[in-house]
C-alpha positions as CSV (number, residue, x, y, z in Angstrom):
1,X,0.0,0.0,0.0
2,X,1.8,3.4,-1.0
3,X,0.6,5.4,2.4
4,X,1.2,9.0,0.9
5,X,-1.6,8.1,-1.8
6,X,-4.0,6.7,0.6
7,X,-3.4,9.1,3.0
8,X,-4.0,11.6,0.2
9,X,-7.4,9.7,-0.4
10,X,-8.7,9.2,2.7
11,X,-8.9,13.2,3.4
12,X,-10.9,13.5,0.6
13,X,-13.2,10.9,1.2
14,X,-13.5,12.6,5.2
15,X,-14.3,16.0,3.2
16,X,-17.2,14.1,1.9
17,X,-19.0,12.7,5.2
18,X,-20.5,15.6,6.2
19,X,-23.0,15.0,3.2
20,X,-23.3,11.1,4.0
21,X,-26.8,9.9,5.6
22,X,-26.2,6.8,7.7
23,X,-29.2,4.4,8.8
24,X,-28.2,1.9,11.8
25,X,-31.2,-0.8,12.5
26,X,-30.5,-3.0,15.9
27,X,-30.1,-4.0,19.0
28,X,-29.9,-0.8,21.1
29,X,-28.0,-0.7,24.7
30,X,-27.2,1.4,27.5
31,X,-23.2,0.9,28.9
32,X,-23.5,1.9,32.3
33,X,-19.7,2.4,33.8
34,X,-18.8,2.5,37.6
35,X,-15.2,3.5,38.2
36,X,-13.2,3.2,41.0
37,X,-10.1,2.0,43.1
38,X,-9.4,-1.3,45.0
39,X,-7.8,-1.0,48.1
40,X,-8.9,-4.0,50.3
41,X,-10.6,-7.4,50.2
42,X,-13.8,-7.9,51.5
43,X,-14.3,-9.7,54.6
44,X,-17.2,-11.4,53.5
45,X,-15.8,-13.0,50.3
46,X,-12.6,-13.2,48.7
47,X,-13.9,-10.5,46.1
48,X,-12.0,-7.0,45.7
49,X,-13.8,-3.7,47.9
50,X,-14.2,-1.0,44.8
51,X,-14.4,2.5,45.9
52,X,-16.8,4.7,43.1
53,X,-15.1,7.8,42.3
54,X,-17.3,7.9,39.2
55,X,-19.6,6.5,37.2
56,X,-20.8,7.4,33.5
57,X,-23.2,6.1,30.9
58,X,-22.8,5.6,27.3
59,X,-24.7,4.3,23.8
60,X,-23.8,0.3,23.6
61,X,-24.4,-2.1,20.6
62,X,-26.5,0.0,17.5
63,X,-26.5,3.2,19.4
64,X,-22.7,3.1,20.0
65,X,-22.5,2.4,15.9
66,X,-24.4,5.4,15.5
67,X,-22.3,7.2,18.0
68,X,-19.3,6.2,15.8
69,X,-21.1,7.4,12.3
70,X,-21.9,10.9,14.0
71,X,-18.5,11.6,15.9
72,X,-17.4,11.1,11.9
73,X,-19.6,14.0,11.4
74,X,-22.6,11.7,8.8
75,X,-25.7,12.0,9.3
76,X,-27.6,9.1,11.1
77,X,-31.0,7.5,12.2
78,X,-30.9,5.0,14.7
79,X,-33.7,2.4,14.8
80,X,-34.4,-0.7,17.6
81,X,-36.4,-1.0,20.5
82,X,-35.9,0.1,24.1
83,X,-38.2,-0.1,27.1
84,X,-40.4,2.2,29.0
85,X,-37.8,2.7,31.5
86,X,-35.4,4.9,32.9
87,X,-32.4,3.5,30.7
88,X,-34.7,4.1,27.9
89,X,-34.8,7.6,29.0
90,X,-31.6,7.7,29.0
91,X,-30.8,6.5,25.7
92,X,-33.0,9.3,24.5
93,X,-31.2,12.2,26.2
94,X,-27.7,10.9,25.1
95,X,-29.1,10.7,21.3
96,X,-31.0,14.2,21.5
97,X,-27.5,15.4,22.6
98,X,-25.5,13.6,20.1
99,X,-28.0,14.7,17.6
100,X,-28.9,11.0,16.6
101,X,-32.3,10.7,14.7
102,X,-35.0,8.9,17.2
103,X,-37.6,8.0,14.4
104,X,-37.4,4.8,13.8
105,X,-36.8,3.9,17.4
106,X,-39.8,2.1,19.4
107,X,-40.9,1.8,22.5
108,X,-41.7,-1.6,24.0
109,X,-43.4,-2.1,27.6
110,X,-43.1,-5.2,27.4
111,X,-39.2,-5.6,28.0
112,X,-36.3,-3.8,29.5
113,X,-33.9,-2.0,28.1
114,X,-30.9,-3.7,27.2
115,X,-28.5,-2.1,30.1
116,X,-25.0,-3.5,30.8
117,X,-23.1,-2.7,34.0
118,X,-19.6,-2.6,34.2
119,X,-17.7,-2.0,37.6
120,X,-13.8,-0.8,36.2
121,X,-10.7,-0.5,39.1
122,X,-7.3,0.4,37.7
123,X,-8.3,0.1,34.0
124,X,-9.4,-3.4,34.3
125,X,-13.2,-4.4,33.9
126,X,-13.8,-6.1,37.9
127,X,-17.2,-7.5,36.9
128,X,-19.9,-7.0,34.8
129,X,-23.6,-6.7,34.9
130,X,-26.5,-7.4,32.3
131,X,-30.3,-7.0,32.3
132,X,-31.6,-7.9,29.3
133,X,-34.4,-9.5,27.1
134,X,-34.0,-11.6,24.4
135,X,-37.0,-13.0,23.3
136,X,-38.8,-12.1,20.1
137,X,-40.5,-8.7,20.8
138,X,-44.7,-8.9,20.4
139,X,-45.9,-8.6,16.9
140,X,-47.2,-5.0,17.4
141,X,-43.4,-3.9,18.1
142,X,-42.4,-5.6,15.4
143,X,-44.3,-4.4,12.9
144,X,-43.7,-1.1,14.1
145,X,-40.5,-1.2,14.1
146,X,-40.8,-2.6,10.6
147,X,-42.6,0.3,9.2
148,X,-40.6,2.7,10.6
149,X,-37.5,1.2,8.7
150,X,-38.6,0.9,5.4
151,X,-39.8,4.8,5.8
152,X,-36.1,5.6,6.6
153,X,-34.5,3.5,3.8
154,X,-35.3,6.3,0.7
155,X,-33.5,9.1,2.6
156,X,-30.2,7.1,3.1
157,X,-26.8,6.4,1.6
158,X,-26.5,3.2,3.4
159,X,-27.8,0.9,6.2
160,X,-25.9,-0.6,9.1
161,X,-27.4,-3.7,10.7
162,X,-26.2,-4.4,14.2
163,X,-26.7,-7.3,15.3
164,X,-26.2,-8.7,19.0
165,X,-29.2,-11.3,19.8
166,X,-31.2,-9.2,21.7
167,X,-34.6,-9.5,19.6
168,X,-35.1,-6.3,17.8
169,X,-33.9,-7.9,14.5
170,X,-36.5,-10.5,12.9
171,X,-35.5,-12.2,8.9
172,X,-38.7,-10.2,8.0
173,X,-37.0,-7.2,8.7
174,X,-33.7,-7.5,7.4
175,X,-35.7,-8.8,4.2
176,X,-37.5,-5.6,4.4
177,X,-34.0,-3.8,4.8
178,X,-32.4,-5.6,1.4
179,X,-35.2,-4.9,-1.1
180,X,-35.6,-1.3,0.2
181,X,-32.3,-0.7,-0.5
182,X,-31.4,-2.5,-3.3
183,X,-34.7,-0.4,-4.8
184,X,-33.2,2.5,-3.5
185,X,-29.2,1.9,-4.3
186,X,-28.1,1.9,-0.7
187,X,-25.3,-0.9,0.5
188,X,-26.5,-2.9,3.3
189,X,-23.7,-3.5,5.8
190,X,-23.6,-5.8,8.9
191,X,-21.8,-6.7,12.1
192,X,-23.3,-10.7,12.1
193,X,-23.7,-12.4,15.3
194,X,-25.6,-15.3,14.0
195,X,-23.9,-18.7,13.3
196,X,-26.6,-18.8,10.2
197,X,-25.5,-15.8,7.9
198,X,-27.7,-16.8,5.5
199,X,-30.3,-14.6,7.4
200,X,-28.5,-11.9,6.2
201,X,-29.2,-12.8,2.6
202,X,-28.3,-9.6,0.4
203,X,-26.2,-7.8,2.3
204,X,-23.1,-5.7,0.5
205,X,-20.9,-6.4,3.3
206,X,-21.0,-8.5,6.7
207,X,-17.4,-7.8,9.6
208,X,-17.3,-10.7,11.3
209,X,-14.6,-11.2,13.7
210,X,-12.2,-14.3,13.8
211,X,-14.1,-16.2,16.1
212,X,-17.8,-15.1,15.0
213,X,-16.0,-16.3,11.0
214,X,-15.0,-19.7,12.7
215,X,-18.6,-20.1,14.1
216,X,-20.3,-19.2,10.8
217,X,-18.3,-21.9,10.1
218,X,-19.3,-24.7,11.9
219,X,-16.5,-24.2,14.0
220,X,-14.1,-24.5,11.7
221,X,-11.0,-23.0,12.5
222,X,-9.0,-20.0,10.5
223,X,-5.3,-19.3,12.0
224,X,-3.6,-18.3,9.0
225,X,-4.1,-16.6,5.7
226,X,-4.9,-19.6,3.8
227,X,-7.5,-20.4,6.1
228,X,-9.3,-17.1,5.9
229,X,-9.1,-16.0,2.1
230,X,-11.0,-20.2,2.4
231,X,-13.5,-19.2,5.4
232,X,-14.0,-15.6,3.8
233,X,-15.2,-17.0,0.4
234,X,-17.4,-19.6,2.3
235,X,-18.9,-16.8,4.2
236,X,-19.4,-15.1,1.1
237,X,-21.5,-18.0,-0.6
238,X,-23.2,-18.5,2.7
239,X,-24.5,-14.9,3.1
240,X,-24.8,-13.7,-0.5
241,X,-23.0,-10.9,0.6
242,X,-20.6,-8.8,-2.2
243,X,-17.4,-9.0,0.9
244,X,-16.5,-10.3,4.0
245,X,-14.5,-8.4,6.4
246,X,-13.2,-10.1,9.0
247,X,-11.7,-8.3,11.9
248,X,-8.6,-10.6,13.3
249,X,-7.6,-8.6,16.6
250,X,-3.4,-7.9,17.1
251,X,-3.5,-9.2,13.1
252,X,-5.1,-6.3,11.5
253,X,-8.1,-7.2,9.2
254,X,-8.9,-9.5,5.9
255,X,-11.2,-8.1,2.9
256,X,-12.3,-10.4,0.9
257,X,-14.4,-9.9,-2.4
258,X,-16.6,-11.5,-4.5
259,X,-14.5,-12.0,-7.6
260,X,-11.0,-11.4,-6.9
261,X,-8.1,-13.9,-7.3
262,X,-7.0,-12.9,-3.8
263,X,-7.6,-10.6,-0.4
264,X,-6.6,-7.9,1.0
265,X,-5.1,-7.7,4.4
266,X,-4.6,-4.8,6.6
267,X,-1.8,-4.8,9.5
268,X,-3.4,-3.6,12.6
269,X,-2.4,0.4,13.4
270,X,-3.2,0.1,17.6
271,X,0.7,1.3,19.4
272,X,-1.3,0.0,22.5
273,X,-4.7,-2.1,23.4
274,X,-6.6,-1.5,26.6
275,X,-9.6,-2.3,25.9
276,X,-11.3,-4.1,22.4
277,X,-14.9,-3.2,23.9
278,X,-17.0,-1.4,21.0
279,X,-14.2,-1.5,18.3
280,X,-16.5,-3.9,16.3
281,X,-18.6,-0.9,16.3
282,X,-16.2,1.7,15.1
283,X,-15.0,-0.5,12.2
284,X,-18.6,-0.7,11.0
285,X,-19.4,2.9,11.5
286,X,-16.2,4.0,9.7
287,X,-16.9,1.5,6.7
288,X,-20.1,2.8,6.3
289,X,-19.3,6.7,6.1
290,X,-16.3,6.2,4.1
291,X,-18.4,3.9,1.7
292,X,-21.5,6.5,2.0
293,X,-18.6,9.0,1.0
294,X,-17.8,6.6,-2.3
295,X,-14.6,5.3,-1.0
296,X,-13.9,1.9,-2.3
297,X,-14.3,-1.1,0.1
298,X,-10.4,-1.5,0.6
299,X,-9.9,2.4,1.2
300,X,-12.9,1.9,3.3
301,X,-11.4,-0.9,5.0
302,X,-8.2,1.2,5.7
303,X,-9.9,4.0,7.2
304,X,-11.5,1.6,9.9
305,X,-8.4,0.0,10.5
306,X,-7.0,3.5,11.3
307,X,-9.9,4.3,13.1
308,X,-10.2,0.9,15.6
309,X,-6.5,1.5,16.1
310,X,-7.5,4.8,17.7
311,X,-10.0,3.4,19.8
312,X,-8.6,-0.1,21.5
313,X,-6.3,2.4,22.9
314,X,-8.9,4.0,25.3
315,X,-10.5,2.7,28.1
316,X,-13.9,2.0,27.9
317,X,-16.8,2.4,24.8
318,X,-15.1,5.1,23.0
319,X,-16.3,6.3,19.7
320,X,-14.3,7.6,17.2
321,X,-14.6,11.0,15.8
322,X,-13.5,12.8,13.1
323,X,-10.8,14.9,14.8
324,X,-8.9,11.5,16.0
325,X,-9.3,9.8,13.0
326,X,-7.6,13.3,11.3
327,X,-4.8,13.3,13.8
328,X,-4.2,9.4,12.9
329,X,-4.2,9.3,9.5
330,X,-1.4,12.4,9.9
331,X,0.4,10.2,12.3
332,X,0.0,12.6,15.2
């Protein structure tokens, strides 16, 4: 890769996402953080005392994808289901703030917000908390949520499905989300976490990561390159997708296209991990912009590689914006 020329690239493509419009259709969260020090054991267990000094509260799963495509400065819509509830309501004021379309987003009284807890002494995660649902939700929410999605479609460059088991995506939907775009000429990208990718039949692109590849898979394992140019084309015929980028930690990443003769790999740019939580998202949001911006896949791929790099190296969900992602790619 000559880096001057795609360095030269990439700044014209981040000109460009201003203009881009972003729709993100999942499973949204709430990461609660509690922050602290460890200073003793408790007497009552052999479990570390944690003092709270602070604790904060950010956009997990779709919402942190959307937090990713506008901290790139795009334009986005986030739709999914939350509940009735005070991390629901929460979810709302961070979005309002962020300025994170709320229209296709529906309430459902019948389950709770998807809220994860975690409790974070000295940089390290001490334990963490979940309270979730994730059964099918009614057919009322559904189709709701439905409606609201093929409404959003026409106004959009491209469509992000995130996907983390939590109910708010049905086939019918993601069904609904391929013909509306193809009709429309919007790419469908997704962050799978379903052994069966065929149930994201369609797609333009799917970012698995190593072990979510190998699971698609049947298990079968991919340690090398050999292994996942074979695994990436599998995944291709599997999901009907156009590419397959697959996200292999401390490795960097692997594109691989419908078509070619061979993939494209990507070193990874991190000087220093701390924590991996959320980068999925950031890879995804960054792929999307710079393709809603008309990069290429592989420039697209390289941007998110630049971008995760920047964002393993924080502590915590971080999103990636469009002034780190500047200062990166000029190697500050």
């Amino acid at each position: 890769m000559n880096e001057a020329g795609f360095s030269a690239r990439a700044f014209g493509f981040l000109g460009k996402f201003p203009s881009v419009r972003i729709l993100v259709v999942g499973d949204i969260m709430l990461d609660e953080y509690i922050w602290g020090e460890v200073k003793r054991i408790s007497p009552e267990a052999p479990v570390p005392v944690v003092a709270v000094t602070k604790d904060t509260r950010a956009l997990g799963g779709a919402g942190n994808v959307a937090v990713n495509v506008a901290g790139l400065k795009a334009k986005v819509e986030l739709a999914g289901l939350i509940g009735a509830d005070s991390s629901g309501r929460e979810i709302l004021r961070i979005l309002a703030k962020r300025r994170i379309g709320t229209s296709g987003i529906v309430q459902d009284r019948n389950r709770p917000t998807t809220t994860k807890t975690r409790v974070i002494a000295h940089h390290q995660q001490v334990v963490r908390v979940d309270r979730e649902m994730d059964d099918v939700p009614d057919g009322r929410a559904q189709d709701a949520l439905r409606a609201r999605v093929r409404k959003a479609i026409g106004n959009v460059d491209g469509v992000v499905i995130s996907d983390y088991l939590k109910g708010a995506l049905s086939r019918e939907l993601v069904n609904d989300i391929v013909i509306a775009a193809g009709r429309s000429g919007a790419f469908v990208a997704v962050d799978p976490k379903r052994t069966d990718v065929s149930f994201y039949r369609g797609c333009t692109l799917i970012t698995p990561n190593r072990h979510e590849a190998e699971a698609a898979l049947g298990g079968r394992r991919l340690p090398g390159d050999m292994e996942i140019w074979e695994g990436g084309k599998a995944l291709i015929r599997k999901s009907g997708a156009k590419a397959v980028l697959i996200t292999r930690g401390e490795e960097g990443m692997s594109l691989i296209e419908r078509g070619r003769k061979a993939f494209f790999h990507i070193p990874a740019k991190a000087r220093q991990v701390f924590d991996v939580t959320g980068a999925g998202d950031t890879v995804i949001g960054t792929v999307a912009v710079a393709m809603g911006a008309g990069a290429p896949l592989r420039d697209a791929a390289l941007l998110a590689n630049v971008a995760a790099g920047v964002v393993v190296g924080e502590v915590g969900t971080v999103p990636i914006t469009m002034e780190k992602l500047s200062k990166a790619l000029r190697g500050e």
